[in-house]
C-alpha positions as CSV (number, residue, x, y, z in Angstrom):
1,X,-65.3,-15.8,50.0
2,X,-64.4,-16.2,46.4
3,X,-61.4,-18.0,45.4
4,X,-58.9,-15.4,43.4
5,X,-58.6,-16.4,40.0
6,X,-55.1,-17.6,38.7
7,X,-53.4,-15.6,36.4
8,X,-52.4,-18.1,33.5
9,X,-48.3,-17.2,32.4
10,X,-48.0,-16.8,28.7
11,X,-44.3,-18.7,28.0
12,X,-41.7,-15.7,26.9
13,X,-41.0,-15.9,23.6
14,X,-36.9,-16.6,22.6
15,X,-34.8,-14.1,21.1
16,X,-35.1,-13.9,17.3
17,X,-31.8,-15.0,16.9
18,X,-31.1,-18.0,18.7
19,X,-34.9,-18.9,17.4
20,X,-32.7,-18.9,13.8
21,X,-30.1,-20.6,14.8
22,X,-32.2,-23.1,16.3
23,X,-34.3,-23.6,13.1
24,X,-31.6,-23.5,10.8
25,X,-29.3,-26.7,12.9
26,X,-32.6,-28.1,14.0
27,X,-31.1,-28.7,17.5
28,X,-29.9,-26.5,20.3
29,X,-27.3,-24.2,19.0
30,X,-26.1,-24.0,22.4
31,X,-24.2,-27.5,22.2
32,X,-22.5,-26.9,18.9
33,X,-18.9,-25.9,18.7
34,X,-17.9,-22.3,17.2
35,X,-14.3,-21.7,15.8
36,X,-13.4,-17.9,15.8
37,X,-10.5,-16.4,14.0
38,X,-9.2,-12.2,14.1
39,X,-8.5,-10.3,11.4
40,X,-7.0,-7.0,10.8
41,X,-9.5,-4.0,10.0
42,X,-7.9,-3.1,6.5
43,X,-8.7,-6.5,5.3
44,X,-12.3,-5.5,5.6
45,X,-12.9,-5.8,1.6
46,X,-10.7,-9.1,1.2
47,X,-13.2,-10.9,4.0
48,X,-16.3,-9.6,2.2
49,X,-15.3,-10.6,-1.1
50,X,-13.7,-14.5,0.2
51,X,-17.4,-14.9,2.4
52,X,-19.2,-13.8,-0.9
53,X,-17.0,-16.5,-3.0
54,X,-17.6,-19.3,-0.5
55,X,-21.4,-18.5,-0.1
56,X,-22.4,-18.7,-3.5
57,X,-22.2,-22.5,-3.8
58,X,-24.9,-22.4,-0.5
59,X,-28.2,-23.7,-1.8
60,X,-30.5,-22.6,-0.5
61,X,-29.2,-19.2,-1.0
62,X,-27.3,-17.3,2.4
63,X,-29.2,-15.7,4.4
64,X,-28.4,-12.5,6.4
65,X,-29.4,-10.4,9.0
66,X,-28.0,-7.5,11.4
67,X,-27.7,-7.8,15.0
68,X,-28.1,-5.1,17.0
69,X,-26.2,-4.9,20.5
70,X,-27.2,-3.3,23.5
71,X,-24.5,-1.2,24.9
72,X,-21.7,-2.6,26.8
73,X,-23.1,-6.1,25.9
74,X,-20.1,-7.7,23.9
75,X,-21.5,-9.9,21.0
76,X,-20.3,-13.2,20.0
77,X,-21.8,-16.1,18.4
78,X,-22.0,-18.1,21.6
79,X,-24.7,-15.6,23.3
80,X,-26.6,-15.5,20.2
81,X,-26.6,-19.3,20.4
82,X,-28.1,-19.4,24.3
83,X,-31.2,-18.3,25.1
84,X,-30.8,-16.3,27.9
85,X,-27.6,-13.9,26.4
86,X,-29.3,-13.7,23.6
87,X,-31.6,-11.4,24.6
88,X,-29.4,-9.1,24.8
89,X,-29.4,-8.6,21.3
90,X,-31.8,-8.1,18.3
91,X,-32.3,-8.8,14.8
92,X,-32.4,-5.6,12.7
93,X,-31.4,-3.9,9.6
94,X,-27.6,-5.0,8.3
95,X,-25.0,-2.7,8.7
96,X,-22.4,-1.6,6.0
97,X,-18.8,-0.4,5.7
98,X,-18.1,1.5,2.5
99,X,-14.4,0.7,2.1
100,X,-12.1,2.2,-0.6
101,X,-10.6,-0.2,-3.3
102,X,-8.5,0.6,-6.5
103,X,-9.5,2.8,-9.1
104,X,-11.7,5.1,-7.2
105,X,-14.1,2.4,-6.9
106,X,-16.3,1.8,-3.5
107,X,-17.1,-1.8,-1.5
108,X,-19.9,-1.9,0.8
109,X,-19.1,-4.7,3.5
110,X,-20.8,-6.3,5.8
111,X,-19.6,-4.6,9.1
112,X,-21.9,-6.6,11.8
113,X,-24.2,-9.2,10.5
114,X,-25.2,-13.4,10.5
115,X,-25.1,-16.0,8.0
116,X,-27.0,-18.8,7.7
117,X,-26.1,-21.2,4.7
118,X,-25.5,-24.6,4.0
119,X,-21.9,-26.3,2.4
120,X,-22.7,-29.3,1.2
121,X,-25.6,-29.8,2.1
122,X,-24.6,-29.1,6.0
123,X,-25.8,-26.5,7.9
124,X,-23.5,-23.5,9.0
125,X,-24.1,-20.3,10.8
126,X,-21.3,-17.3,10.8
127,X,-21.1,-13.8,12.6
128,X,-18.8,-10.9,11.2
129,X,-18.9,-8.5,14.4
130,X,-16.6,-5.6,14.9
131,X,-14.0,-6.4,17.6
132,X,-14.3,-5.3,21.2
133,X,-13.5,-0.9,20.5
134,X,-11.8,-1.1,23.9
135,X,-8.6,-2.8,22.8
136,X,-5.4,-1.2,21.5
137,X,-6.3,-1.7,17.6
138,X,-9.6,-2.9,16.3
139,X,-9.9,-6.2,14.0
140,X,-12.9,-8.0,12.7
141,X,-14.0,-11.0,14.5
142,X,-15.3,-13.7,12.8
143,X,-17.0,-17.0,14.3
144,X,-18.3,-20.0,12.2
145,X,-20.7,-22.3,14.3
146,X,-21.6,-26.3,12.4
147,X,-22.8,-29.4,13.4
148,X,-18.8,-30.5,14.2
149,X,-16.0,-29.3,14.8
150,X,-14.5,-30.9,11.6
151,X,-16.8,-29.0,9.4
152,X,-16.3,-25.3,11.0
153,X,-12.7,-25.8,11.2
154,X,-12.5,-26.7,7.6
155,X,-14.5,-23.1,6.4
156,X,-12.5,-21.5,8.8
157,X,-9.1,-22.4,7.2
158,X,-11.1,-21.8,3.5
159,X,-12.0,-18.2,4.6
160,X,-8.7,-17.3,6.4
161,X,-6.9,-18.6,3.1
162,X,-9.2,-16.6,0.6
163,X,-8.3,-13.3,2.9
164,X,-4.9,-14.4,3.1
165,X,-4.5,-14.5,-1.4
166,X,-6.2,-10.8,-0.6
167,X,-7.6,-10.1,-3.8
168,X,-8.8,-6.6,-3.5
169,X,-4.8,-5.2,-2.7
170,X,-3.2,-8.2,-5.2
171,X,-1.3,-6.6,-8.2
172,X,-2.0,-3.1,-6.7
173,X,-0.6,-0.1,-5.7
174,X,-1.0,0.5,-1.8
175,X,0.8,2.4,1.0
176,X,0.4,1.7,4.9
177,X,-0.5,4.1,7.5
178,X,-0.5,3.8,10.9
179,X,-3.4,4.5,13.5
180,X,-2.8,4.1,17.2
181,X,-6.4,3.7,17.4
182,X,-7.6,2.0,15.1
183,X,-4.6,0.3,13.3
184,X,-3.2,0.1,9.9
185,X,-5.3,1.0,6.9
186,X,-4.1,0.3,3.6
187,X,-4.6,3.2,0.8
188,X,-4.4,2.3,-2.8
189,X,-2.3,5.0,-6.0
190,X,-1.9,4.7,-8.8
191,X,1.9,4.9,-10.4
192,X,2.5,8.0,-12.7
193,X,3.1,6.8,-16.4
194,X,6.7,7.0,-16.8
195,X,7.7,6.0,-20.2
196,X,11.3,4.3,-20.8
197,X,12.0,7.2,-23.1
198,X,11.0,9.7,-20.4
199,X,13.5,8.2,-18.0
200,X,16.7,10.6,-19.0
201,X,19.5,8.3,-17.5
202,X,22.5,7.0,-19.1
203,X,21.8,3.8,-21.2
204,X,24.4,1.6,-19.3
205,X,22.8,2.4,-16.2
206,X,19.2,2.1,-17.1
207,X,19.9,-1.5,-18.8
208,X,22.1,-2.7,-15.0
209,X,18.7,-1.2,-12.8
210,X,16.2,-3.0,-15.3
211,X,18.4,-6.4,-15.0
212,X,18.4,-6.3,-11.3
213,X,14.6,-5.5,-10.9
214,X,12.9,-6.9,-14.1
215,X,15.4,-9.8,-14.6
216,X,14.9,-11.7,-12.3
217,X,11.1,-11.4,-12.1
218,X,11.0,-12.5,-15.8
219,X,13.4,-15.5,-15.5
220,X,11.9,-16.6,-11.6
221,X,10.6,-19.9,-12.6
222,X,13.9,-20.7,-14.1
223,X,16.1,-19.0,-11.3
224,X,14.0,-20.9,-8.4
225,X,14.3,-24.2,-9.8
226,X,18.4,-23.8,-10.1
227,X,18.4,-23.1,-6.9
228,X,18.9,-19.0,-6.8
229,X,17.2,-16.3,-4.3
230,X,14.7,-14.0,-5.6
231,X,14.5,-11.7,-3.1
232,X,16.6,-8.8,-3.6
233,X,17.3,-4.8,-2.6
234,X,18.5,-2.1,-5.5
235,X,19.8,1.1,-3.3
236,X,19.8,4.0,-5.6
237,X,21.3,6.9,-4.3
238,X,22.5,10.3,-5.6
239,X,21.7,14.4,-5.0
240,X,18.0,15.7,-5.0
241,X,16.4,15.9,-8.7
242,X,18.7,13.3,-10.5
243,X,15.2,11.0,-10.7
244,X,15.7,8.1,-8.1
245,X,12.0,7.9,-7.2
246,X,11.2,8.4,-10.6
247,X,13.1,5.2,-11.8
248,X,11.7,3.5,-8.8
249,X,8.3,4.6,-10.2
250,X,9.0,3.3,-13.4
251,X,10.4,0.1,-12.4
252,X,7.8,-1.1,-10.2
253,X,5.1,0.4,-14.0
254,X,7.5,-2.0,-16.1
255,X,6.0,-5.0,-14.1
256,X,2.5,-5.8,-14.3
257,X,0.9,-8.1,-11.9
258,X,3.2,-7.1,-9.1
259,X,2.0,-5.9,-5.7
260,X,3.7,-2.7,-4.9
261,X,3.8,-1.1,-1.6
262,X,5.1,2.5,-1.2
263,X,6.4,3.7,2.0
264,X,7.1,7.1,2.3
265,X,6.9,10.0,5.1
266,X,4.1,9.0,8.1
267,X,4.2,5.3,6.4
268,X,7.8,4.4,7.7
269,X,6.2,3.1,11.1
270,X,4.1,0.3,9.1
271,X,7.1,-1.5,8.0
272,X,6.4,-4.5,9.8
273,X,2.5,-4.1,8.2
274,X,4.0,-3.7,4.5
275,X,6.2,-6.3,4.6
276,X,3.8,-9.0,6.3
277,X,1.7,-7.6,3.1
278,X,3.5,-8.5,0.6
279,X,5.1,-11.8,1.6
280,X,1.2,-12.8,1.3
281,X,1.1,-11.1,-1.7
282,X,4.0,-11.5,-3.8
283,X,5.5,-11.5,-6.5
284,X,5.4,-7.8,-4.4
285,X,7.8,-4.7,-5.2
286,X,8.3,-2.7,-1.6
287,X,9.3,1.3,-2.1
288,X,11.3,3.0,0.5
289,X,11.7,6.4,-0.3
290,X,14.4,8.6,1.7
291,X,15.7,5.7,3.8
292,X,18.4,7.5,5.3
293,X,15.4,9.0,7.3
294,X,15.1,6.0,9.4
295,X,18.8,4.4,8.0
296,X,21.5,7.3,9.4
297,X,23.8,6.2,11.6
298,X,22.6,4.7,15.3
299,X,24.5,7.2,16.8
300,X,22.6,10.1,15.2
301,X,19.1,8.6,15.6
302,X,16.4,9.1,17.7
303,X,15.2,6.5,19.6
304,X,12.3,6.3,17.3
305,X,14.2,6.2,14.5
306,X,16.6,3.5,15.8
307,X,13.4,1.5,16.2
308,X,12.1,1.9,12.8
309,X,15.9,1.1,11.2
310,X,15.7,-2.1,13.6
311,X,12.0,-2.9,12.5
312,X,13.7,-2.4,8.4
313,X,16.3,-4.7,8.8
314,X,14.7,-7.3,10.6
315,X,12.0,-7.6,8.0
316,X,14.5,-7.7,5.1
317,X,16.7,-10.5,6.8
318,X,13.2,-12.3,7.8
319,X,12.1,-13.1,4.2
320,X,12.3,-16.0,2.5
321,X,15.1,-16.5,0.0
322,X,12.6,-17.7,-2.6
323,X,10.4,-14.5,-1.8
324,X,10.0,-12.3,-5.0
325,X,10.1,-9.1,-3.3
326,X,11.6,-6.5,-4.6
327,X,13.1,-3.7,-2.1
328,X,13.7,-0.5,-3.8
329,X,15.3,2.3,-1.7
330,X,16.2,5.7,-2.7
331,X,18.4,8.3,-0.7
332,X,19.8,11.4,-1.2
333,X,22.5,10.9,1.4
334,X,24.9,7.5,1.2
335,X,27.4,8.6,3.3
336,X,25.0,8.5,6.1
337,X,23.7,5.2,5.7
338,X,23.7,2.2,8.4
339,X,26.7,0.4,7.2
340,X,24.6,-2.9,8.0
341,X,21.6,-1.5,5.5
342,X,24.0,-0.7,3.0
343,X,26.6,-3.2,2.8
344,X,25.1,-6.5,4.2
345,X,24.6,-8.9,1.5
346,X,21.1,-10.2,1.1
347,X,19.7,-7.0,2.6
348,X,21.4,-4.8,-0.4
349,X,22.3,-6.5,-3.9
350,X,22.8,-3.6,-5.9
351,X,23.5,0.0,-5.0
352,X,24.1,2.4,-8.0
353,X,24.6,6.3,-8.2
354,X,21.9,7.7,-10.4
355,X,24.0,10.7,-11.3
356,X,23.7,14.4,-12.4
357,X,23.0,14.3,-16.4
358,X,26.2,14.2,-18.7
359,X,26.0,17.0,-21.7
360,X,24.0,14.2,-24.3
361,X,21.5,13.9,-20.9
362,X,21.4,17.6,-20.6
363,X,20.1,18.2,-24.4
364,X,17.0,14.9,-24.3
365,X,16.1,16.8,-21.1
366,X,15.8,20.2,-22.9
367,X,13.7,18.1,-25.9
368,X,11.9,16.6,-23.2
369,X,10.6,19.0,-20.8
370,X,10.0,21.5,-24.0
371,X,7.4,19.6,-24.9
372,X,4.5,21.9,-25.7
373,X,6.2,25.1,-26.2
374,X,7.8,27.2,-29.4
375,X,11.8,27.4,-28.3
376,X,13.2,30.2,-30.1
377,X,16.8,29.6,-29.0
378,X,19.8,30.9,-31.2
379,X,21.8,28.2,-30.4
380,X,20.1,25.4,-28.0
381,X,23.7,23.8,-27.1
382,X,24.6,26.7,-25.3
383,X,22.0,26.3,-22.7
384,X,23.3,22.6,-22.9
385,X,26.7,23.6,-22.2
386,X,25.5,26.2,-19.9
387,X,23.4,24.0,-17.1
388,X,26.3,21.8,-16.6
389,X,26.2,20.7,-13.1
390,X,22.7,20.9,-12.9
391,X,19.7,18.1,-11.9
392,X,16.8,16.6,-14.2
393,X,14.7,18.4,-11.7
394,X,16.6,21.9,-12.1
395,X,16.0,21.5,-16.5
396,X,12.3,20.9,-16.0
397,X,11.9,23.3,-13.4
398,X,13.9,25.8,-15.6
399,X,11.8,25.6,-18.7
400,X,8.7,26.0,-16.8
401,X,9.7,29.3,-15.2
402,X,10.9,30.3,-18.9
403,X,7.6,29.4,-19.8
404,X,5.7,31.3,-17.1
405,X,8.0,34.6,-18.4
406,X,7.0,33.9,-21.8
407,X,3.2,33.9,-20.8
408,X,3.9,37.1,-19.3
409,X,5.3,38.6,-21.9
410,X,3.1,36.8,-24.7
411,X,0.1,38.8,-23.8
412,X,-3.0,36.9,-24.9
413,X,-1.1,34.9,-27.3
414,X,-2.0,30.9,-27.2
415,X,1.2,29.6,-28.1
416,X,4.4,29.7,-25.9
417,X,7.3,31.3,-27.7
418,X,10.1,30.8,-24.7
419,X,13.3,32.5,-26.2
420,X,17.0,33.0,-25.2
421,X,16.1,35.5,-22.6
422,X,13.3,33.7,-21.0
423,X,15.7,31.3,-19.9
424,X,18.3,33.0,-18.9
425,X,15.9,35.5,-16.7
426,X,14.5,31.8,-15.2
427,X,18.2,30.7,-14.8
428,X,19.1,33.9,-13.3
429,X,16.3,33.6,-10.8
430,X,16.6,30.0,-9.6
431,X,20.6,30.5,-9.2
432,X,20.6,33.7,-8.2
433,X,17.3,34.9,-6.5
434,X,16.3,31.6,-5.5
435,X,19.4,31.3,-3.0
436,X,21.8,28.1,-2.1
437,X,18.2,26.5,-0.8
438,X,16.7,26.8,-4.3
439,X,19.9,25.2,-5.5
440,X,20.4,22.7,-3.3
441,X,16.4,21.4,-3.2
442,X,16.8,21.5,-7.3
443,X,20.2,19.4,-7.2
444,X,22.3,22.0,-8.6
445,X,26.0,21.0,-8.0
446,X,27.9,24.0,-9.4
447,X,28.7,27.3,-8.1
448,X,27.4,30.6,-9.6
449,X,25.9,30.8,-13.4
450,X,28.1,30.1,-16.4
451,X,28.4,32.0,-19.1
452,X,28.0,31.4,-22.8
């Protein structure tokens, strides 16, 4: 009987990308060390543009490809670097993230993806992989494999430091907003352009609010050295319309090169987020609009709340002294304040009354918000005299109802000819018509319309 042939084994060929890594070290990657570090999802852009710093000194240039996983098969450097795990996972196209930065402008990141380069000459290999989906918040995880330890350990603290400076949120306008899921994400504005001119606020006042904020930025080097705190809190409070945010707005305009993060509504529960923000970022100007949402008194809070009030203070008191961070707060009910938030020193420098507009306020309002329309009033210091008691909001709000009625009656007419009984049919109806809501949302402080 014939002897059966033997079949002859053809040796399995290794995973793509261990071969790589294998070729690139010219050893087994297996036996070299890998540092890995976490970051936090929003800093998605910050990473990107800190790799793409550091890797253009790598000659020859970076390479990069994607890895693909198979499901349930959490990647990590390590596999890729054995043979066995590594099969588990395949080379393929690079995947993008298309993350939002400031001025409507787009960064595509690497989401999932290898580097090969060389620093000086020495070979390193690094992995940007999404962390595991299964944990409470996702982060980007971030592994840097070299021939040492001493060499990976030494990009590591390079990369985390060029994330760290953050230059894709440094000297702009963000807010924080909180995802159970998927964590913080960081959304950039843009301030409105309020003009020093716009700002209808008694001179006195104006000149105390831009020493407190502006002062101290300008004159920092020069405070630091003689020994005095930069960080500080202005508390501007008053009724609804008198412009708080709006000299909050323009404050945090008045400063360029500032970080400013704006918390407002949803964005309360990202204090501790904001804050961590811009102590990395500073000098940083923090916005708090509405405190007394989260600020009342413990007794009236929700649990929640009490949380979020806790979370506030603790992040004011846990800044450095030489931090330049701003805190501007507005309210539009003092009385109901946390005494601690109010009146605790270091937490609360300054807290002024932006009040209702004085009679010489009153009349730059009325030249103000008549901007772009023909006023045809008999006598203009009447409707001074006669909106005593009234808010900034309430005169701007005024004059564009009077406008809406002189459209009306205009016809087809391309100018806007507002007269005397324009505005006092407007007055009429937001005093009258409107109800004590109408009045109270506009920051009216009187009782029924006055008369000439």
């Amino acid at each position: 009987m014939a002897k059966a042939k033997k079949r002859s084994r053809k040796p399995s060929r290794a995973p793509a990308l261990f071969t790589r890594l294998r070729k690139h070290f010219g050893t087994d990657p297996a036996k070299l060390p890998v540092i890995e570090q976490t970051f936090p999802s929003y800093d998605r852009a910050n990473l990107h543009l800190t790799l793409q710093e550091l890797l253009a000194a790598s000659d020859p240039p970076a390479a990069l490809v994607g890895v693909l996983v198979e499901r349930y098969s959490g990647l990590s450097l390590a596999k890729l670097a054995r043979k066995e795990t590594a099969k588990s996972f395949q080379e393929g196209p690079v995947q993008y993230a298309d993350v939002q930065l400031a001025d409507e402008q787009k960064l595509a990141c690497v989401k999932q993806g290898l580097y090969t380069f060389r620093e000086a000459g020495r070979p390193l290999a690094l992995l940007v992989a999404e962390e595991d989906t299964y944990r409470s918040e996702k982060g980007l995880e971030v592994a840097v494999m070299a021939a040492d330890r001493e060499t990976a350990e030494r990009f590591g603290r390079k990369l985390a430091a060029g994330v760290r400076h953050g230059s894709a949120f440094r000297g702009k306008v963000l807010s924080v907003e909180g995802n159970r899921s998927d964590g913080p994400t960081v959304r950039f504005h843009k301030l409105p352009d309020v003009r020093r001119e716009n700002l209808i606020l008694p001179e006195d006042l104006l000149r105390r609010i831009e020493r407190q904020a502006m002062g101290l930025s300008k004159y920092a080097d020069k405070l630091k050295a003689a020994g005095r705190h930069l960080k500080r809190g202005i508390l501007m409070h008053g009724k609804p319309g008198t412009g708080k945010t709006l000299s909050a707005m323009y404050l945090a305009a008045q400063m360029p090169g500032r970080t400013v993060m704006v918390l407002t509504g949803g964005a309360v529960g990202s204090i501790e987020t904001a804050c961590a923000l811009a102590r990395l970022l500073e000098p940083a100007t923090i916005i708090l609009e509405d405190v007394d949402l989260i600020g009342t008194e413990r007794e009236h809070q929700s649990v929640c709340a009490n949380a979020l009030l806790f979370e506030l203070l603790n992040q004011m008191d846990g800044l450095g002294e030489d931090a330049d961070i701003l805190f501007l707060l507005t309210t539009n009910r003092p009385d109901f304040l946390e005494p601690a938030l109010a009146a605790r020193p270091g937490r609360i420098d300054l807290a002024i009354e932006v009040p209702l507009p004085d009679e010489e306020c009153r009349r730059r309002l009325f030249a103000l918000y008549g901007r772009g329309l023909r006023l045809e009033l008999a006598d203009p210091e009447v409707w001074v005299r006669r909106t005593k008691g009234v808010s900034a909001a309430f005169v701007r709000e005024l004059l564009r109802k009077a406008a809406v009625l002189a459209a009306e009656a205009n016809g087809t007419g391309d100018e806007l000819v507002v007269t005397d009984r324009h505005v006092d049919e407007a007055l009429a109806e937001l005093l009258v018509a409107g109800g004590p809501m109408t009045r109270s949302l506009l920051g009216f402080a009187g009782g029924a319309p006055s008369g000439n």
